[in-house]
C-alpha positions in Angstrom: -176.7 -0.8 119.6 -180.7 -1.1 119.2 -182.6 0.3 116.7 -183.8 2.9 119.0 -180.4 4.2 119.5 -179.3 3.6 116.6 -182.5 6.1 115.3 -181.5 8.9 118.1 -178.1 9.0 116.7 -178.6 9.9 113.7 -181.0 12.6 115.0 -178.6 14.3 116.6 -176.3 13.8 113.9 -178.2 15.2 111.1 -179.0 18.0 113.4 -175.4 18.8 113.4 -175.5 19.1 109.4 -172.0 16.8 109.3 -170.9 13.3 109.7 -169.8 14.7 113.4 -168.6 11.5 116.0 -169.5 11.5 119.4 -166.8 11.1 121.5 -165.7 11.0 125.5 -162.8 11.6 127.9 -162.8 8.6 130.8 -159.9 10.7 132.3 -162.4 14.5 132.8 -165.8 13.0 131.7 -165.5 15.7 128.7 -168.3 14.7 126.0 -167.2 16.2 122.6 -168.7 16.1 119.0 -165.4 15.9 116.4 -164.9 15.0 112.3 -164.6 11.7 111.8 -160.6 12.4 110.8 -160.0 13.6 114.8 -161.5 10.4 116.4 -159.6 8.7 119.2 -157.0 11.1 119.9 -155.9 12.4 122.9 -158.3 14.5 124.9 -158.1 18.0 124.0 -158.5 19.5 127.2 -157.1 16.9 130.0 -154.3 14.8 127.7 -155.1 11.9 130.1 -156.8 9.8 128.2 -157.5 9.2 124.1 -161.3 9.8 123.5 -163.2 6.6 123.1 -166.7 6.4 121.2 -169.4 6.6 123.1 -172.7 4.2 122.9 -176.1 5.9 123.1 -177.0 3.0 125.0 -174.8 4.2 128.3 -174.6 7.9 129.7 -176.5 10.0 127.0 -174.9 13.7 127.5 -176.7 16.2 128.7 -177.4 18.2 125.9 -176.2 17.5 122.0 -178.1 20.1 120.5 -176.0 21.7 117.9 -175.0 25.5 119.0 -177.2 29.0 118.0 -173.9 31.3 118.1 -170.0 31.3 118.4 -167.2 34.0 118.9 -164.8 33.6 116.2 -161.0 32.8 116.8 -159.3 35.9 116.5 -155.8 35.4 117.8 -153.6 36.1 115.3 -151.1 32.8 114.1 -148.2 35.2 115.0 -149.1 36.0 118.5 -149.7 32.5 118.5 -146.9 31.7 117.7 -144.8 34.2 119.9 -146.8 33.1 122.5 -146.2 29.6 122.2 -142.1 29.8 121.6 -141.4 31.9 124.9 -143.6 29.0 126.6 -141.2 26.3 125.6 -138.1 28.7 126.1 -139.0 29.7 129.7 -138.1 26.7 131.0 -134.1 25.4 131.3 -133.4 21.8 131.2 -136.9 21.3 130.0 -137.9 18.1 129.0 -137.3 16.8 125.2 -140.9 16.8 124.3 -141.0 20.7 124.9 -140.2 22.3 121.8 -142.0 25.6 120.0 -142.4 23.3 116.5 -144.0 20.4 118.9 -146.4 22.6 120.8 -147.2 24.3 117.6 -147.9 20.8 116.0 -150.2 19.9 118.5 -152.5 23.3 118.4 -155.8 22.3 118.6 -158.6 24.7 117.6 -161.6 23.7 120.4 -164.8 25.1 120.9 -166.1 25.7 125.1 -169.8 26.0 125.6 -171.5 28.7 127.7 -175.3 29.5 128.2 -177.3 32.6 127.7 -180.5 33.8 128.9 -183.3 36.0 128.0 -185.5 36.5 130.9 -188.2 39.1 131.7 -187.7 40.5 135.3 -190.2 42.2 137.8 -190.2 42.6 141.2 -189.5 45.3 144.1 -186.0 46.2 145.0 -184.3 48.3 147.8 -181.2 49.4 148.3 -179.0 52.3 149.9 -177.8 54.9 147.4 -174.5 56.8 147.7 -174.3 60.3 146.0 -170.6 61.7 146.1 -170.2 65.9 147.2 -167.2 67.6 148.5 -166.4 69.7 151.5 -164.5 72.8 151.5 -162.6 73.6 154.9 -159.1 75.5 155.3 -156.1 74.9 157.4 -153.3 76.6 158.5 -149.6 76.2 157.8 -146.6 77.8 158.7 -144.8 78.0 155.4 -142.0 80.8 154.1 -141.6 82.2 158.0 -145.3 83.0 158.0 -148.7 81.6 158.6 -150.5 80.4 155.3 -154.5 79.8 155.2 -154.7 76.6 152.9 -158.2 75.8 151.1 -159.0 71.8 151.2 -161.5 70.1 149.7 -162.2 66.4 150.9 -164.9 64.2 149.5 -168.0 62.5 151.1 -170.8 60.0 150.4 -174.1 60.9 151.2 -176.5 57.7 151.5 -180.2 57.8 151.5 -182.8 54.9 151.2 -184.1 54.1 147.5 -187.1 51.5 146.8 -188.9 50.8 143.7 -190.5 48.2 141.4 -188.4 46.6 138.2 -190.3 45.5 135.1 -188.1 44.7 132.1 -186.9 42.0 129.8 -182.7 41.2 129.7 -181.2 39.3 127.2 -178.0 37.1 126.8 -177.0 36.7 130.6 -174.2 34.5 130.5 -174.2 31.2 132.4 -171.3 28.4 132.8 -171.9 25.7 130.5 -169.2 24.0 131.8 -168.0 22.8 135.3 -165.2 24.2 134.6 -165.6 27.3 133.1 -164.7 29.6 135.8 -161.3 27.9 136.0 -160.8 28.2 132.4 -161.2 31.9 132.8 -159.0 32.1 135.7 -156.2 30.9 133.6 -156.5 32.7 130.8 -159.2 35.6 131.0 -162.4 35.9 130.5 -164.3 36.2 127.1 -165.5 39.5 124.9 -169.4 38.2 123.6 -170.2 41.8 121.8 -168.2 39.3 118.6 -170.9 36.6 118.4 -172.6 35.4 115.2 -174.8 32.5 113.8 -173.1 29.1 113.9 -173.2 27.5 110.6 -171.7 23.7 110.7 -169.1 25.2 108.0 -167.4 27.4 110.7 -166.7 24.2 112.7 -164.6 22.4 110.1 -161.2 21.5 112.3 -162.3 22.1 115.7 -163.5 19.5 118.5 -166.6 20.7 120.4 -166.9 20.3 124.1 -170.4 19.6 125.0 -171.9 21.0 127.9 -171.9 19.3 131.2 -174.3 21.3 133.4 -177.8 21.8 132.0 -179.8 25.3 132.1 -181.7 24.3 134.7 -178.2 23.6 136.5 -176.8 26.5 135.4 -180.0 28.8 136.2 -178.9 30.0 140.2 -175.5 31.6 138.7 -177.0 33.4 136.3 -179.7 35.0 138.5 -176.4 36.0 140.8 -175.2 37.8 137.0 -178.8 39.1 137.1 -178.8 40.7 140.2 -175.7 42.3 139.5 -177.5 44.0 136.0 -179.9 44.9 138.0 -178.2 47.0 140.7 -176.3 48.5 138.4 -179.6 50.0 136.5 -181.6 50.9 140.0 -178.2 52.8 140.7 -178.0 54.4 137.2 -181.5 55.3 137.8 -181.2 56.9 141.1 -178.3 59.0 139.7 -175.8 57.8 142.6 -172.5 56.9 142.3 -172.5 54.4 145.0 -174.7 51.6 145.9 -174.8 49.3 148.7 -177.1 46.9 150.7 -179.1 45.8 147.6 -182.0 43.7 148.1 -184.8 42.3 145.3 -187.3 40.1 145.1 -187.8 38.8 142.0 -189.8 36.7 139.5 -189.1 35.6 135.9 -190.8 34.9 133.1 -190.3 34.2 129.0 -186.7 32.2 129.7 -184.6 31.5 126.5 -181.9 29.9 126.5 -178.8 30.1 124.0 -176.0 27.9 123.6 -172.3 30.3 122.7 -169.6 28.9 121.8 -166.4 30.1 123.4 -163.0 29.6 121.7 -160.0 27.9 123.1 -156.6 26.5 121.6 -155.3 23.7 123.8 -151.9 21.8 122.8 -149.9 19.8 125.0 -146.4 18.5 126.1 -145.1 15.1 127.3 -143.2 15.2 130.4 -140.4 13.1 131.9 -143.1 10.6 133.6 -145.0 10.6 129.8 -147.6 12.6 131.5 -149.4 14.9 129.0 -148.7 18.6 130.5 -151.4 21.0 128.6 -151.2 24.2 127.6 -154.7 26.4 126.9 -154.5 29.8 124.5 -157.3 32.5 124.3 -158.7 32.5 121.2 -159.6 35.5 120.7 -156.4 36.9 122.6 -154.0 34.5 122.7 -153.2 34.2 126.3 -151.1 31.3 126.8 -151.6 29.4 130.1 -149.2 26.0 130.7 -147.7 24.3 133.7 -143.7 24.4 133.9 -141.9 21.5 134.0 -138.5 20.9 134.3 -136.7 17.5 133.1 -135.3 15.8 135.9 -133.4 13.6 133.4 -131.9 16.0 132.0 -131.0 17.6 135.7 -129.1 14.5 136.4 -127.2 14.6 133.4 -126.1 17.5 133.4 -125.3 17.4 137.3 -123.1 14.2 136.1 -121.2 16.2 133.5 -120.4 18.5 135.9 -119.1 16.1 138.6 -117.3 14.7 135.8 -115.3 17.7 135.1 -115.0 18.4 139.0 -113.3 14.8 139.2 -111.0 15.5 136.5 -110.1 18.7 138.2 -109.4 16.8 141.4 -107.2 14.3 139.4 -105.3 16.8 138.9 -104.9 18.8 141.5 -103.8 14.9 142.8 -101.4 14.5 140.3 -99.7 18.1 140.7 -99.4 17.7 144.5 -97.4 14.5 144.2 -95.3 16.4 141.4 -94.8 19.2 143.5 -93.3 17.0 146.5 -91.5 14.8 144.5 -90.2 16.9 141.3 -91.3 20.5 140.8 -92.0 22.3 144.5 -93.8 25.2 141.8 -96.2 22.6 141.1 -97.9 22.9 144.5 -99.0 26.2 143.7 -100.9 25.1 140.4 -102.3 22.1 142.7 -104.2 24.8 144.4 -105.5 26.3 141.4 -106.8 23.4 140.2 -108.0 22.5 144.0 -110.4 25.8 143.8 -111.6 25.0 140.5 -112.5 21.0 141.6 -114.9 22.7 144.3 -115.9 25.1 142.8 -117.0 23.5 139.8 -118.4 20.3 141.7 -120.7 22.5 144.1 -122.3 23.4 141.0 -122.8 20.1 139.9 -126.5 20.0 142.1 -128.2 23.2 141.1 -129.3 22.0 138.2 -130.9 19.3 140.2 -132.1 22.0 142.4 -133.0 23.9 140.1 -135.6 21.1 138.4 -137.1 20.2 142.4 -137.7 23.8 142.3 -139.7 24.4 139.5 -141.5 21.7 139.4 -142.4 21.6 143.0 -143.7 25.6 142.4 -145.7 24.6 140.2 -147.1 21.7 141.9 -148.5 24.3 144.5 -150.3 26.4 142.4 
């Protein structure tokens, strides 16, 4: 490492206020800033890989400035835990690695980034405005061996042209840190920000931080889209409509500040019959549990051979009581058909546990 390097990282170290490690994923390309007792262990958000220390000499992440504000984990260690147990029990013939005490072992408190903006706005806009009212007509109906005059009011949208000109500041538009932050949110719901507060190196103590992998300038085109949005919404709560449609604005902004929020996450995993980590992320500030299913096809095929087992030993016996019955007992015959049934019945069950584990794991496969 030069002396160069050497100098940044320590910069970025001390700006951290910790002895913090610097850390990637060769599996996702996840940068992540951890305490030195979390080093080199299995990436908290793929499993794929163990993180390896990086060198400031090579790819230099795009942003380790320590965060401005955080949401707090909120999830209670109940729900957690509730969550977490009907996970691992979902799933028959699951594989041995997934177990409520194993997942729960594993929890890993991890922090996602996400961008906000402050931003003054101006510009002209246009849209088409929708303003609800109803119509009263009446119908008639032969009801009760008589004509009946029925009143019936049906609602309309009126729309007429607004235009005008938009000069204001917004603050704390969000913007995707992360590649894969709308994914994230798929799976487990999006994040409440009305919680955040100052981020003091003290409320990090435990947790792994992703780094961001899109910069602000990378990030800037989706949150103009979450702009836009604000703004129709206020040009339509100005107009006093209901409705809006057709919205058009052209815009320019000024005074940008940007804001780095950390979002929180639990992530644990499971090892599956291939010693693939399978992971599993929790909301937390909800506790939504999100996890791939897999079945054990080990265990499928074991339990398939017990089954065949017990079918042949039926089928020995229904052998075994059909020569008695010619030979010795003729009554014998009839308890050779008994235990003829049971021999197929019990061995066409013997492959729906294999069935059973193509099934589930295949479903899930498509997803």
């Amino acid at each position: 490492m030069s002396e160069t390097s050497q100098i940044e990282n320590e910069k970025w170290i001390a700006a951290w206020g910790a002895d913090w490690v610097l850390e990637g994923c060769a599996s996702c390309n996840g940068v992540f800033v951890l305490p030195p007792e979390k080093v080199s262990q299995r990436c908290p958000v793929c499993g794929q890989a163990a993180l390896a220390q990086m060198n400031p000499d090579d790819d230099r992440p795009i942003h380790t400035q320590p965060p401005e504000l955080l949401l707090p984990f909120r999830a209670a260690r109940e729900q957690l835990q509730q969550n977490v147990t009907q996970f691992a029990k979902s799933v028959w013939l699951a594989p041995a690695d997934l177990q409520p005490a194993t997942l729960l072992g594993r929890l890993q408190p991890v922090y996602l980034p996400m961008w906000l903006v402050d931003v003054q706005v101006q510009g002209e806009w246009q849209a088409e405005m929708g303003f609800d009212y109803e119509i009263v007509s009446h119908r008639e109906q032969y009801k009760n061996s008589g004509w009946q005059t029925e009143r019936v009011k049906e609602g309309r949208v009126r729309w007429e042209p607004r235009l005008g000109r938009l000069n204001r500041a917004y603050n704390n538009q969000m913007a995707p840190a992360l590649e894969q932050q709308a994914e994230v949110e798929r799976k487990i719901g999006r994040f409440q920000t009305q919680d955040q507060q100052p981020c003091q190196p003290t409320d990090l103590a435990g947790a792994i931080v992703h780094l961001p992998n899109r910069s602000p300038e990378d990030a800037w085109n989706e949150a103009v889209l979450g702009l836009q949005t604000a703004v129709a919404q206020e040009c339509r709560q100005a107009s006093e409509a209901n409705h809006a449609r057709g919205f058009k604005w052209s815009p320019s902004f000024a005074n940008q500040h940007w804001t780095q929020l950390l979002l929180p996450l639990y992530t644990s995993y499971y090892l599956d019959d291939d010693n693939q980590a399978q992971m599993l992320l929790l909301h937390g500030q909800t506790g939504q549990l999100h996890g791939v299913r897999r079945a054990s096809l080990k265990r499928a095929r074991r339990v398939a051979g017990m089954v065949a087992t017990v079918a042949a030993v039926f089928l020995l016996i229904t052998l075994l009581l059909v020569g008695l019955g010619l030979t010795v007992a003729e009554e014998a015959l009839a308890w050779a058909g008994v235990a003829g049934v049971l021999a197929v019945g019990v061995g066409g069950t013997a492959v729906l546990p294999l069935l059973y584990a193509w099934y589930v794991n295949n479903a899930q496969a498509a997803k």
